[in-house]
N, C-alpha and C positions, 0 to 999 in steps of 0.2 A: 255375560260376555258381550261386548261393545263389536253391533255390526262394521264389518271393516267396508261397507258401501256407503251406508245411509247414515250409521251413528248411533243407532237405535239402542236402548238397552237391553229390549227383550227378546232374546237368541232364543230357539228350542234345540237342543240337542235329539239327533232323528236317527245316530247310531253311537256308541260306544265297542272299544273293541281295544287291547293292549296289542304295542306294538311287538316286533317279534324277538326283543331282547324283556321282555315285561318290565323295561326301564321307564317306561308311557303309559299313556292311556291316550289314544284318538279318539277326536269326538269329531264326527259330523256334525254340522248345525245348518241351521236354515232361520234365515231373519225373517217371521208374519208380516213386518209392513215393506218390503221392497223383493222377496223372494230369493235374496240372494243365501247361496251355501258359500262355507268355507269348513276348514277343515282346522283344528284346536288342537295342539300337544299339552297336557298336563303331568309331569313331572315331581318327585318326588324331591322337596328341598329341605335337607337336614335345619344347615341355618344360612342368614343373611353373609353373605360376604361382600368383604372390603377388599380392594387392590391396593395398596402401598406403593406409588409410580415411583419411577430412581428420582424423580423431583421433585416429590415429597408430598405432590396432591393424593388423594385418597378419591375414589373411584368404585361404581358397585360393581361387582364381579358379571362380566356377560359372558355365559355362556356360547353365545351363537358367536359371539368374535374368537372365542377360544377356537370352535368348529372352521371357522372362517380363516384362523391361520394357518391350521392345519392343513385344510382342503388347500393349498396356497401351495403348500410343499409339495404337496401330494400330488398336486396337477399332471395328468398326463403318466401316473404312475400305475400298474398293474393294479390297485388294490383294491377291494371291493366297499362299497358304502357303507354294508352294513360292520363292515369290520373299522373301518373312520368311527362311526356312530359310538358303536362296542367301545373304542379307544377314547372318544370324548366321555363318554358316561363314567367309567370307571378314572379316567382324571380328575371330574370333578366330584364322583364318590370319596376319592384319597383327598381331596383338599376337604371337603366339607367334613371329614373324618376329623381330620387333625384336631380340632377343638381348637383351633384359632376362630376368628371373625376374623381379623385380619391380616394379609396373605401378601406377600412381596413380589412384586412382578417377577423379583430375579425365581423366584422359587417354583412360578407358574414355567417360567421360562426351564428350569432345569429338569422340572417333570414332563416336559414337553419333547425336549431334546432326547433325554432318558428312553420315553417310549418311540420318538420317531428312530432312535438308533434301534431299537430291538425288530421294529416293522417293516423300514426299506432304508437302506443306507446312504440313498440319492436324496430321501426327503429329508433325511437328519441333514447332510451337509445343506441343502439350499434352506434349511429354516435356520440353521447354526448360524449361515453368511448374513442371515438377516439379524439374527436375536444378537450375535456378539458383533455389529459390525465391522465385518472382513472390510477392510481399504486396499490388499493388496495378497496378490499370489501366494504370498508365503504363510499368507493365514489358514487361506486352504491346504498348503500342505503342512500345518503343523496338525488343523485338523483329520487329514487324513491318516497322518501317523497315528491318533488318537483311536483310530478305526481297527486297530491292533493286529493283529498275528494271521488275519483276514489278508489281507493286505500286503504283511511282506510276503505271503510265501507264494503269492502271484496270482491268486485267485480271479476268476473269470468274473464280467460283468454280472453274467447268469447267477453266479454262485455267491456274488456281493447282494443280489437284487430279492434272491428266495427269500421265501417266508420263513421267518423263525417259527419256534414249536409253540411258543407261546402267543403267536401272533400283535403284540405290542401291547396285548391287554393287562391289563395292569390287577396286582394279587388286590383282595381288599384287605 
């Protein structure tokens, strides 16, 4: 592992320890010629993936952008990290499942939605307005009708916002 101060190639790893979904492993390290520690997630990758953009370029699948849009939606919402984390892991277990290599944005995009509907209903809609580009009010409300039986029958912020029973984590 390549120091992220100096460049060095030869790390020592000074603690290992799995994270608290045993979807990791953290490594401590410490670079011998500049002293510097950082800290390494190693990850468990079925196989290589491809992104399929709507414009037809081909892209390696990242991870941390996926976590990154997420956290996006999520901003400012009651939920906890480790439950974000839980809900990136298990997304990208069901893609790297499928036996594809190659994976269509709209498809990342609809497992995305999928789970932010089951976890908070505020983050589905602000990731929805972004993934289907809402341009105007009425997007929102055709999405909200989408939000179903929740919703007509007048339900509170409070009651839109709870945690579902399966917390957005996805079956393998």
């Amino acid at each position: 592992m390549r120091c992220p101060y100096c460049g060095s190639l030869d790390t020592q790893v000074k603690d290992s320890r799995p994270t608290e979904d045993s979807a990791a492993i953290r490594r401590r390290r410490i670079c011998p010629d500049c002293g510097g520690r950082f800290t390494t997630f190693e990850r468990v990758q079925l196989r290589e993936l491809t992104v399929l953009k709507r414009s037809g370029r081909r892209v390696p699948f990242d991870r941390d952008k996926l976590a990154r849009s997420i956290e996006v939606a999520l901003r400012k919402r009651p939920v906890e990290p480790e439950r974000v984390e839980r809900l990136v892991s298990g997304l990208v277990r069901r893609l790297e499942s499928m036996g594809e290599s190659e994976i269509t944005s709209e498809m990342i995009g609809e497992r995305v939605m999928e789970s932010l509907k089951q976890l908070d209903d505020v983050a589905y809609v602000r990731f929805a307005s972004v993934y289907r580009n809402f341009r105007e009010a009425k997007d929102f409300e055709t999405l909200l009708g989408e939000l179903g039986p929740r919703l007509a029958e007048g339900a509170s912020v409070e009651e839109l916002t709870a945690r579902r029973p399966n917390d957005g984590e996805l079956d393998d």
